[in-house]
C-alpha positions, -999 to +999 in steps of 0.1 A: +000+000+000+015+034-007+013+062+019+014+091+013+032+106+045+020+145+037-018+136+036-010+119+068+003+147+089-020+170+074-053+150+087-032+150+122-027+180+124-063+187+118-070+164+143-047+178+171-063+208+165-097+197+168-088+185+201-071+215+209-108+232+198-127+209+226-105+209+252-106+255+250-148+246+248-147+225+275-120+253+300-095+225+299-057+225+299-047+220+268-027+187+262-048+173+291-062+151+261-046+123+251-051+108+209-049+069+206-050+059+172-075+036+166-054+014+139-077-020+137-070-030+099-044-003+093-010-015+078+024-005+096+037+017+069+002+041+076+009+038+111+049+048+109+037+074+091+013+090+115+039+083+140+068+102+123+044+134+119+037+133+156+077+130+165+087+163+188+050+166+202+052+167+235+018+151+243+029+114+216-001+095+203-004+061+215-012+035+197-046+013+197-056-024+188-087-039+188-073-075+179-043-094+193-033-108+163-027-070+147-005-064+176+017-091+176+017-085+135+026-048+140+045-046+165+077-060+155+077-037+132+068-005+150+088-011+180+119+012+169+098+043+170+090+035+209+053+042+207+032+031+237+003+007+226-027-005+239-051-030+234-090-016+230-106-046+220-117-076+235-090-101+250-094-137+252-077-161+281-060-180+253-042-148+242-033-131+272+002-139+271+003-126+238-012-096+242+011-089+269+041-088+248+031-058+231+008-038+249+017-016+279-024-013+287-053-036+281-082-011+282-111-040+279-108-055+313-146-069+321-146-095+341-127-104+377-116-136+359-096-118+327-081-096+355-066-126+377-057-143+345-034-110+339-023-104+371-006-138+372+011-133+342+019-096+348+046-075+367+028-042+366+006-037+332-018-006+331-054-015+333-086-002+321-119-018+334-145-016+302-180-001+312-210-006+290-225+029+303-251+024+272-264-012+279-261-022+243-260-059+241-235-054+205-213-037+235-187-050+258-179-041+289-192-044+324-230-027+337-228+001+350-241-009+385-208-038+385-180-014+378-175+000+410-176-032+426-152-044+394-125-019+396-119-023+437-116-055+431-091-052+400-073-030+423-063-052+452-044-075+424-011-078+427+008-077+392-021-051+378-020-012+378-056+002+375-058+034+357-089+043+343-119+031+327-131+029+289-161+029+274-173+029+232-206+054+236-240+051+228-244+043+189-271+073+189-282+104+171-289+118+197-263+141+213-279+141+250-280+106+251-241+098+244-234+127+265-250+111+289-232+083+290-198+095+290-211+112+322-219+085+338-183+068+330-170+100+349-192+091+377-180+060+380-145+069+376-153+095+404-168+072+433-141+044+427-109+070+436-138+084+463-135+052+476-101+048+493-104+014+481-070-005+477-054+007+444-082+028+431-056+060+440-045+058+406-078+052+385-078+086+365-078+077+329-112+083+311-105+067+279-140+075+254-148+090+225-143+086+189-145+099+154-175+113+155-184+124+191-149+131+206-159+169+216-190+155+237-163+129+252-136+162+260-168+180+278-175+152+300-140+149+312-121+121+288-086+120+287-079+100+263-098+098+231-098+070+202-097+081+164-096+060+138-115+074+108-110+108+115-073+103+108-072+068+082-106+069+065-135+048+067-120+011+071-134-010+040-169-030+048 
């Protein structure tokens, strides 16, 4: 695939300053919002390039994966650029040790038992605990009413360092309604560091919005937000 590396920083730069726009609407500090690039089906030479066009910014892009078999593809041959990756998308037992090869943060933690499986095969990895603040049943993540209960107990874990929360937002038209819910994640986020609650001290990270809804996501607090599309097109159906 060619890339063409000007196009690239271009749409970045666009985005950063998009960002830039939400965070000034929202009275927030600027570079208080984090980009992850939402690469799922995007080729290394794309990513390199976006990476290159971001070198010298003092707030880097990190790097997201919905599959663990993109990852472990990729990230042989990204690793020279020292780009911090995560994994967004759901993570099977079977892969765990796999996934933990290459990403510094698994942001779709959901379950007590995916967290134990980690911890015992971890020395410190950053955590997210996935919230389905929209009830969708095409969603992942953990109810809403659970994720308090969730995170405390992801926190007492040796071998795991929880850090935030994530959530994918409503698939609605309806501004309110996705606002909504990337309200509620800040909620959440709120009454588990409220709770004094064995490694909860550190649960900060509001990891939400995308694309097309990342300026509701800024409002409501996010600090890191996922673009795919924005930056790398619509993926092919």
């Amino acid at each position: 695939m060619t890339v063409d590396p000007v196009a690239v920083a271009d749409r970045l730069a666009r985005l950063r300053a998009r960002i830039a726009a939400a965070e000034s609407a929202a009275g927030r500090s600027p570079g208080s919002v984090r980009l992850l690039l939402a690469t799922k089906t995007q080729d290394a030479d794309t990513i390199r390039a976006a990476l290159v066009a971001d070198t010298g910014n003092p707030h880097p892009v990190l790097i997201g994966e919905n599959r663990v078999q993109e990852l472990v593809a990729k990230g042989p041959l990204l690793q020279d650029l020292g780009a911090t990756t995560h994994l967004i998308g759901p993570l099977q037992s079977n892969k765990v040790n796999a996934a933990l090869r290459w990403a510094s943060c698994i942001e779709s933690v959901a379950s007590l038992d995916l967290a134990q499986r980690l911890a015992t095969r971890s020395s410190g990895v950053q955590v997210y605990v996935q919230v389905n603040v929209s009830g969708e049943a095409t969603k992942h993540g953990v109810a809403p009413a659970d994720a308090v209960e969730l995170a405390t107990a992801v926190g007492a874990l040796d071998g795991l360092r929880l850090t935030g929360l994530m959530t994918v937002g409503a698939n609605s038209r309806d501004a309110g309604e996705v606002r909504a819910g990337y309200a509620l994640l800040r909620t959440l986020r709120d009454e588990i560091i409220a709770s004094g609650a064995p490694g909860t001290a550190d649960a900060r990270e509001l990891s939400m919005g995308m694309s097309g809804d990342l300026e509701l996501a800024v409002a409501e607090g996010a600090t890191v937000v996922r673009v795919g599309s924005a930056l790398f097109g619509a993926r092919p159906a």
